[in-house]
C-alpha positions in Angstrom: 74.9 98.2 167.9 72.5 96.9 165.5 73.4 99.0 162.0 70.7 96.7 159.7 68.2 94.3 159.8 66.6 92.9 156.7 64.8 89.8 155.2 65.4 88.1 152.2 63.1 85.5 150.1 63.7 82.5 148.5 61.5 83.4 145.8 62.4 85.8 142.7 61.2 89.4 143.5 61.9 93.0 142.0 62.5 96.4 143.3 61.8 100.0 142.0 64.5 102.4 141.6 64.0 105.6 139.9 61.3 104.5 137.8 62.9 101.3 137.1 61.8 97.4 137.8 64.8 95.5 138.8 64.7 91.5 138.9 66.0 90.4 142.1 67.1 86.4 142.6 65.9 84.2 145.2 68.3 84.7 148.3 69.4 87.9 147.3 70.2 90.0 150.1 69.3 93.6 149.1 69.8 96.4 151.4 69.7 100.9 150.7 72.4 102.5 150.7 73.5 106.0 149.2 76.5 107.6 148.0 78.0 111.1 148.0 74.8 112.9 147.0 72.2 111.1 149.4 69.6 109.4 147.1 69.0 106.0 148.3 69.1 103.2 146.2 68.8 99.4 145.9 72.3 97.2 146.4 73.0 93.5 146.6 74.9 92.7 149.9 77.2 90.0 148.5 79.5 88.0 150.5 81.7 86.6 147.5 82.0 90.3 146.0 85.6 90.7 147.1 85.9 94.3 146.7 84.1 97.5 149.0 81.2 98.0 146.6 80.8 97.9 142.5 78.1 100.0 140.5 77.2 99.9 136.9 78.1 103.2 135.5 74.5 104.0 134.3 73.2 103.7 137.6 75.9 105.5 139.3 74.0 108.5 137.5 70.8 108.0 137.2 70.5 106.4 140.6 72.7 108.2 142.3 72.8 111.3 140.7 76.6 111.3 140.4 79.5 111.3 137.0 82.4 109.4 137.1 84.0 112.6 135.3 83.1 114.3 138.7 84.8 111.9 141.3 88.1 111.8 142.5 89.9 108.9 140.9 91.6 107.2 142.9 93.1 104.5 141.3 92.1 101.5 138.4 91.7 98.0 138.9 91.8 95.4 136.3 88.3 93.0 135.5 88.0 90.4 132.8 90.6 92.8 130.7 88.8 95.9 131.2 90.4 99.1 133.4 87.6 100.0 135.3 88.2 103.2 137.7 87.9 103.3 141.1 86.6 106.6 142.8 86.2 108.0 146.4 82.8 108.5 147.5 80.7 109.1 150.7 78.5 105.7 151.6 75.9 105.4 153.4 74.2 102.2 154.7 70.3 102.8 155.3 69.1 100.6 157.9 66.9 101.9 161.0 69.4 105.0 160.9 71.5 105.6 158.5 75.1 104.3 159.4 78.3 105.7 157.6 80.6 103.0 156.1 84.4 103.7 155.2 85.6 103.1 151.7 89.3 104.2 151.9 90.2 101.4 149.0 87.1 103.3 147.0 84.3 102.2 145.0 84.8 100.3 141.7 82.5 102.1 138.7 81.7 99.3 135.9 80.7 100.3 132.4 77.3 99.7 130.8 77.5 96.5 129.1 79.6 94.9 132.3 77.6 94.6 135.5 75.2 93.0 137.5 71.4 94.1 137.4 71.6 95.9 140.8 75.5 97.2 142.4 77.0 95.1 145.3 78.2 95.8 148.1 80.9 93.2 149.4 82.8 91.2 152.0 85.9 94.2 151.8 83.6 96.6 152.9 82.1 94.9 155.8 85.5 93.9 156.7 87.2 97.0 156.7 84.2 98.5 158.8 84.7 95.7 161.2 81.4 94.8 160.9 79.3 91.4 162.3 77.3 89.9 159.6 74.8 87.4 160.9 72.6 85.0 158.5 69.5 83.4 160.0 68.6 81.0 156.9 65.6 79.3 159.5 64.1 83.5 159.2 65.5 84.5 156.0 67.0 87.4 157.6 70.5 88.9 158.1 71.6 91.3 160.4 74.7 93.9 160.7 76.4 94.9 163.8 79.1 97.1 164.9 80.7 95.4 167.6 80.4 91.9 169.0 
């Protein structure tokens, strides 16, 4: 079952999320996905972001319309010195349909000044959802599938 199907360039880009422009590198993979409360938003799928998915604190309300102070924490984990919380949350990926991705190890929430322009969503995650990821580099276009 095909879950997502998306290109990406090799040319610098942006997206628009809530009234912001957002700088997106060349062979960025970005794909929408929502948390807990539904809005969709803008994430990078990145294959060397070892953890389920990371997003900036800011973002997590503005974007998402959600409060670390309002999530259940579920643990901490430890980057570049900082304790940075990890929370349960609801995730959606928004493909053709949107498809319902498990993050029993949580979602990381990053402060301010520490995080990339746009959260990622990473290897764990696909993983963990036992999912296919497929990179045609001739189309510039990856693909997600449950199932093989």
């Amino acid at each position: 079952m095909r879950i997502l199907r998306t290109n990406y360039s090799d040319q610098p880009s942006t997206v628009e999320c809530q009234g912001q422009t957002v700088e997106v590198r060349a062979t960025q993979i970005i794909v929408s996905v929502s948390l807990t409360a539904g809005r969709v938003f803008p994430a990078i799928l990145d294959t060397g972001h070892s953890h389920n998915f990371s997003i900036n604190e800011k973002q997590l309300r503005e974007w998402a319309g959600l409060r670390v102070e309002d999530m259940e924490i579920l643990g901490h984990i430890w980057v570049l010195k900082q304790r940075l919380p990890v929370v349960s949350s609801d995730f959606w990926l928004h493909g053709k349909t949107p498809y319902r991705l498990e993050m029993k190890a949580g979602i990381t929430v990053m402060p301010g000044g520490y995080a990339p322009r746009l959260p990622l969503l990473g290897l764990l995650a696909i993983t963990r959802n036992d999912l296919k990821l497929i990179v045609d580099g001739k189309r510039r276009q990856v693909t997600l599938n449950k199932g093989w």
